[in-house]
N, C-alpha and C positions, 0 to 999 in steps of 0.2 A: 630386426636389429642386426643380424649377422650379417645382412647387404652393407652395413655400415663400413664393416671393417673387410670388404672385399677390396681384395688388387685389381685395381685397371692402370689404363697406360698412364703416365705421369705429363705426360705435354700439356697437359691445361697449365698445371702447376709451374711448370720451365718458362713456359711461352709468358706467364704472368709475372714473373721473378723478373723476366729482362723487361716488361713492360713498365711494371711499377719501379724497378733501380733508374728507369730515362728517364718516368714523368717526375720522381723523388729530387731527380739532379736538375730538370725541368724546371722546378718548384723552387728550389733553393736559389739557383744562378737567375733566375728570374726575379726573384725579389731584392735580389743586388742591385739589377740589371735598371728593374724599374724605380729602384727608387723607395724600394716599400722598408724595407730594413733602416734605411738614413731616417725616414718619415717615421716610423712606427717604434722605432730600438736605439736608434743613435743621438737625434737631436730633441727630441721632450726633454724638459726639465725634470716631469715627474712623468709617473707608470703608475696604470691602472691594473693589478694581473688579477686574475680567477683571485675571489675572496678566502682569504686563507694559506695564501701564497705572496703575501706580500712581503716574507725573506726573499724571493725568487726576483733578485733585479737582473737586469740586460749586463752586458761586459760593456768594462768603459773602450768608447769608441771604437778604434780599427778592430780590438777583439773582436766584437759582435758580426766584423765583415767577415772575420777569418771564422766565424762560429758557423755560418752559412756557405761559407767555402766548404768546410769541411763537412756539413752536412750534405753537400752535392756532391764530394768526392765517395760521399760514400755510399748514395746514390749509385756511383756507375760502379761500385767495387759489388755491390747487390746485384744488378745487371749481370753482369760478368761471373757473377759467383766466387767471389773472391774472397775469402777469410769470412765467407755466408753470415755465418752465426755470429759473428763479432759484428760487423758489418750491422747487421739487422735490429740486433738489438742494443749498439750502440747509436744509430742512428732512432730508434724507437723511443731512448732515454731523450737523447737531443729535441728530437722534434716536439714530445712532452715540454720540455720546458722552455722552448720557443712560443708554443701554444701558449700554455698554462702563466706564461710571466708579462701578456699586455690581452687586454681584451676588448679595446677601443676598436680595433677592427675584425673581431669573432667571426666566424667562416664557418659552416660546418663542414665544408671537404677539409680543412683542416682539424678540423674532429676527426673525420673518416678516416684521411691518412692514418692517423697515429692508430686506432683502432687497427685498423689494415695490418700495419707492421707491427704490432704486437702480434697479431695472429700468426701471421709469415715467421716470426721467431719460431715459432713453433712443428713450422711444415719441416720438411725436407725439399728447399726448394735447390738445391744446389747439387742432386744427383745425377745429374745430367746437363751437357751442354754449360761446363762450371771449367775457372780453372782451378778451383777446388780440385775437381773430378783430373784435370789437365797433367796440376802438380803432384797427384794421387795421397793429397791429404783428404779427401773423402774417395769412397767407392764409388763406382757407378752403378746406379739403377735404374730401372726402365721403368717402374713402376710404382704407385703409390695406394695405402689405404682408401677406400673410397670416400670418407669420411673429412678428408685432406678439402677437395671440393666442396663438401657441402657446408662446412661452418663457414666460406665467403661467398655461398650462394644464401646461405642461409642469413646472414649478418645484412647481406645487400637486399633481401626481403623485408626483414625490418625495416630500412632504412625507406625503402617507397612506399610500405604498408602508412605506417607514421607520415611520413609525403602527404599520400594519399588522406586520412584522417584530418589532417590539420586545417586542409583548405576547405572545409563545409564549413562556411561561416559564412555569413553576409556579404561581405566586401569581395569575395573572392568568386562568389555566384553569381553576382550581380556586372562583374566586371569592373568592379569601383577600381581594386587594385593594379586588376593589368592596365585598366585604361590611363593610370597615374603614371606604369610603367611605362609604357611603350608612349605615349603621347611625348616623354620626353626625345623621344629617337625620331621625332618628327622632318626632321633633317638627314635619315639617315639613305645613304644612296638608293633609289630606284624602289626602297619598299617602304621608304617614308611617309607618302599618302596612306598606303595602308594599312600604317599603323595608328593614325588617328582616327579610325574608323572605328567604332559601338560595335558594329560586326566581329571584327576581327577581335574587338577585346574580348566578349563571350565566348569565342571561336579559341580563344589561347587559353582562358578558365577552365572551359568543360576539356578543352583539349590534354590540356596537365592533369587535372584530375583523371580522365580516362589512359592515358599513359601510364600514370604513378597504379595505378590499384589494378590496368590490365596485364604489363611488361612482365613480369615475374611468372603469372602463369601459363601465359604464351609461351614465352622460353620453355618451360616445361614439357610441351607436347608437341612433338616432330610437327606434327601437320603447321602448325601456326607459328614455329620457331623462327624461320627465314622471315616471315614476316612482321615480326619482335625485333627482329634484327633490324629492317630495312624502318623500323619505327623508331627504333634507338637510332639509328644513323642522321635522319632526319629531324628529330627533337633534339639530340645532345650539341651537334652542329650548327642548328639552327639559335640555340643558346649560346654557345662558341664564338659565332660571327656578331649576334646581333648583344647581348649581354656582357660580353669580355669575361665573364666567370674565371677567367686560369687554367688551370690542369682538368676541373672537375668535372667538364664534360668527358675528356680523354679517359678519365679516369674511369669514368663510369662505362665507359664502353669496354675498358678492357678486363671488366669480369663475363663480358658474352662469351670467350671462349669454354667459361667452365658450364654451360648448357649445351654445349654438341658433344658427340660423343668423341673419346680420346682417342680414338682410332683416327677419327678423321684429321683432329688435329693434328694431329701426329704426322700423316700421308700430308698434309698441309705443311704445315712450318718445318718441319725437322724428316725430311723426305729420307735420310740417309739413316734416320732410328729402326734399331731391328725392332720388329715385336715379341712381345714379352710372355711366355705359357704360363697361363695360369694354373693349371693343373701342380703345376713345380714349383707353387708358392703358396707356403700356409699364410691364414688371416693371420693378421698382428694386433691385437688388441693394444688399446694407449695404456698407460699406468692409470690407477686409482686416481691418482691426484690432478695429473691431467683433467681424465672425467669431470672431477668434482671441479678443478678449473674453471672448462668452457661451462659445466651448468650454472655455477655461480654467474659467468661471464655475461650470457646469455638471459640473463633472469635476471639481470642488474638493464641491460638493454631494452629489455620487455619495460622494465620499473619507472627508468629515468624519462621516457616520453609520459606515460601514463601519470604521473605526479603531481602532474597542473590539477588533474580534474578534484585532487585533494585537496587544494589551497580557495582557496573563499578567492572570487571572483575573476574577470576574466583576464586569461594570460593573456591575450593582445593588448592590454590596458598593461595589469602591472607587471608583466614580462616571468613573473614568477612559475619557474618551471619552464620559461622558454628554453632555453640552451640547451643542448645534450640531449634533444628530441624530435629531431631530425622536422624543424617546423622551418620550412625553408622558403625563401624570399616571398615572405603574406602580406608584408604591410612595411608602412611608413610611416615613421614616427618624426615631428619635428619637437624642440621644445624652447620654452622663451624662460628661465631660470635665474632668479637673483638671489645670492648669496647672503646674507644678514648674517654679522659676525659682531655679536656684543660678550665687552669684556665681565667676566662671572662677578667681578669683585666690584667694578663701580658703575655696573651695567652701560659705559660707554659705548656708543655703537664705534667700530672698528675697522677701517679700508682693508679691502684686501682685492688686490686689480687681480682675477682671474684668468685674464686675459695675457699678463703675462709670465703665466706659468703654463698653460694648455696651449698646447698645440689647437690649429682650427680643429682637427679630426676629434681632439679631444674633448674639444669644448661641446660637440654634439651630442655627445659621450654622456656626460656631465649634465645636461640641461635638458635631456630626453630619458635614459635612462634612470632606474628607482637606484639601481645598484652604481650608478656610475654618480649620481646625484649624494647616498649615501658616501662613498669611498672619498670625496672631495671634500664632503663635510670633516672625515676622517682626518684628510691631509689638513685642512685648515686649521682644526683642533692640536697635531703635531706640530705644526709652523710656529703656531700661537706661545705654543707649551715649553718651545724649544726659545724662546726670548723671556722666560717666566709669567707668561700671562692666561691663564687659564680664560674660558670663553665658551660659550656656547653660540652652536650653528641653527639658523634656521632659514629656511629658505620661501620663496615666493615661486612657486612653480607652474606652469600652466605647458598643458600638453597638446600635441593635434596629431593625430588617428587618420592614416590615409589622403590629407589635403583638407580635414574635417575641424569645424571649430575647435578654436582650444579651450580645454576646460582645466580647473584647478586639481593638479596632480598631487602636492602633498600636501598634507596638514601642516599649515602656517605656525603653531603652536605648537610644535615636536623641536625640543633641539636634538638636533640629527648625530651632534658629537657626544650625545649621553645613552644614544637606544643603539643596540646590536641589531646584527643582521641575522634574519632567520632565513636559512636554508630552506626548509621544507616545511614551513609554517607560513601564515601570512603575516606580513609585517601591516600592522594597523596604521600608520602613518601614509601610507599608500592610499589614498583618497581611492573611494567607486566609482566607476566610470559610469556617467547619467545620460543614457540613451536618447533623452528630453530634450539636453541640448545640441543634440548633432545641427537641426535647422535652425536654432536659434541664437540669436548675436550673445556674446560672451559679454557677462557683468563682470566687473572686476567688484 
């Protein structure tokens, strides 16, 4: 334990401060840029956000641009080191509630980010190569606890361990799901053939799967390090070019610096850093509260993946426990969803064009997902409520699993505008997924 809180050189920590302030600003100016902000925060009529957060709406219009400006300026003020700790964890608040207020297009590097810079609030990443350090509103130091690295060596552990666990499942062993994937990219230049190939889909199953559950403890041991390297270079890129993912390949590569050692780094990126004696620096232990912090922190990250296997039947069906457990691109859900909105008082059936209130992105939202199918029932029931008409929702739902028949998703007989959403329980309106009829034509 007292390795924990040993000084070594701090250039992991520096070199990863300017890496994660470019991809932050990266990330923000990029969803200006493309389009994702207008799409996703600007022009909906309505918002779906994390359940429980439905005070949490978008700024009306140009805000919402200037809310991503500003979270990309402060992106490069993290970089740069500049007013660090405000910077960090002002931008850690923000990106929370970017995340947390639409979830029609849920990501999990945008999970990770926010996770990432809450952590970073907490380093000393601004003692060095900072105009913090510049303007001499912070000191310089050469060095950090050793402990500083391992809670985002150790965070990024989780995060592949879970990877790794999610995909033993059928579709992913079998090659059902890459071959859905990558069959679509059958056009794509020069490696288009080969990615309609059975081969190659099993060839990218077993291949992710041996990545996610080998890369961590490669890193680990000098002999096989470089070669974790040259496997992260080629898997994260090879997702980059061929998937469009965004930052998160970039992202994930730039926690490899903190698996070499900081000397090297150090002689690496920051050639002009003196080194630091250790002899001439006592351990620094964190505060009490700290501690109890990251264990709480850590013990919540163990929890939230592991959660599903407590809810009655399976998350790939009712997504229950999926989120926030690092269960990352397994499947494909489409769904075929009709709203049934009768009035409570003179049981009239009741139009309500959904169509033009979702967005397309939203509409997939809505008609595949339990919670997104729930949430709209919601909004229908407030629509209703807000002209004096009280009303119950029920819906006709049918789902398809990988390109796989559809089968009937929720209980026809639930109105959906009278039952709560259970967190961590199973919602019984969630119909079983019935393995019988994968090959057999759907009865209605």
């Amino acid at each position: 334990m007292q390795k924990a809180f040993q000084p070594i050189d701090n250039a992991p920590l520096i070199w990863f401060r300017i890496a994660l302030g470019f991809l932050i600003a990266a990330e923000c100016w990029g969803a200006l840029a493309t389009g994702w902000v207008r799409h996703n925060l600007v022009e909906p009529k309505i918002f779906l956000p994390h359940i429980g957060f439905e005070w949490l709406e978008p700024l009306a219009g140009p805000l919402m641009y200037g809310y991503f400006v500003l979270m990309g300026c402060l992106g490069i003020a993290i970089m740069l080191g500049y007013h660090y700790k405000v910077s960090i964890w002002s931008f850690t608040i923000l990106w929370f509630g970017a995340f947390i207020m639409q979830k029609t297009s849920y990501n999990n590097h945008y999970y990770l980010l926010w996770i990432i810079t809450l952590l970073m609030g907490f380093l000393p990443a601004n003692r060095y190569a900072s105009l913090d350090v510049t303007f001499k509103r912070q000191s310089e130091q050469l060095y950090m606890p050793r402990w500083n690295a391992w809670i985002l060596m150790f965070q990024m552990a989780i995060v592949y361990f879970f990877a790794t666990a999610s995909k033993f499942y059928p579709d992913w062993l079998n090659g059902t799901f890459t071959g859905n994937l990558f069959a679509d990219l059958k056009d794509f230049p020069v490696l288009g053939s080969l990615f309609v190939k059975r081969e190659f889909h099993l060839f990218i199953a077993y291949a992710g799967i041996l990545f996610d559950a080998l890369v961590i403890p490669a890193f680990l041991f000098r002999k096989t390090r470089n070669w974790a390297l040259l496997a992260s270079l080629i898997f994260h890129l090879f997702n980059a070019i061929t998937l469009q993912i965004g930052i998160f390949p970039f992202f994930a590569l730039s926690f490899v610096v903190f698996f070499y050692p900081p000397e090297t780094l150090r002689k690496f990126f920051f050639k002009k850093k003196p080194a630091f004696h250790l002899e001439a620096i006592p351990p620094a232990r964190p505060s009490r509260l700290l501690i109890a912090f990251f264990i709480f922190f850590f013990a919540l990250q163990i929890a939230l993946p592991l959660r599903h296997w407590f809810i009655p039947g399976d998350v790939l069906w009712t997504e229950e426990g999926h989120r926030l457990s690092w269960r990352m691109m397994l499947r494909e859900k489409k769904g075929i969803t009709h709203f049934r909105v009768v009035d409570a008082q003179t049981q009239e059936a009741l139009d309500f064009p959904i169509a033009q209130y979702a967005t397309p992105k939203q509409l997939v939202f809505v008609t595949s997902k339990p919670d997104g199918i729930w949430q709209m029932a919601q909004y229908i029931k407030t629509h209703f409520a807000q002209k004096g008409k009280p009303v119950h929702v029920y819906v006709d739902s049918f789902v398809s699993v990988n390109r796989k028949n559809y089968q009937r998703f929720i209980d026809p007989h639930t109105d959906l505008a009278a039952v709560p959403w259970n967190y961590f329980t199973a919602n019984p309106w969630i119909l079983p997924y019935d393995s019988e009829l994968e090959k057999r034509p759907l009865s209605r």
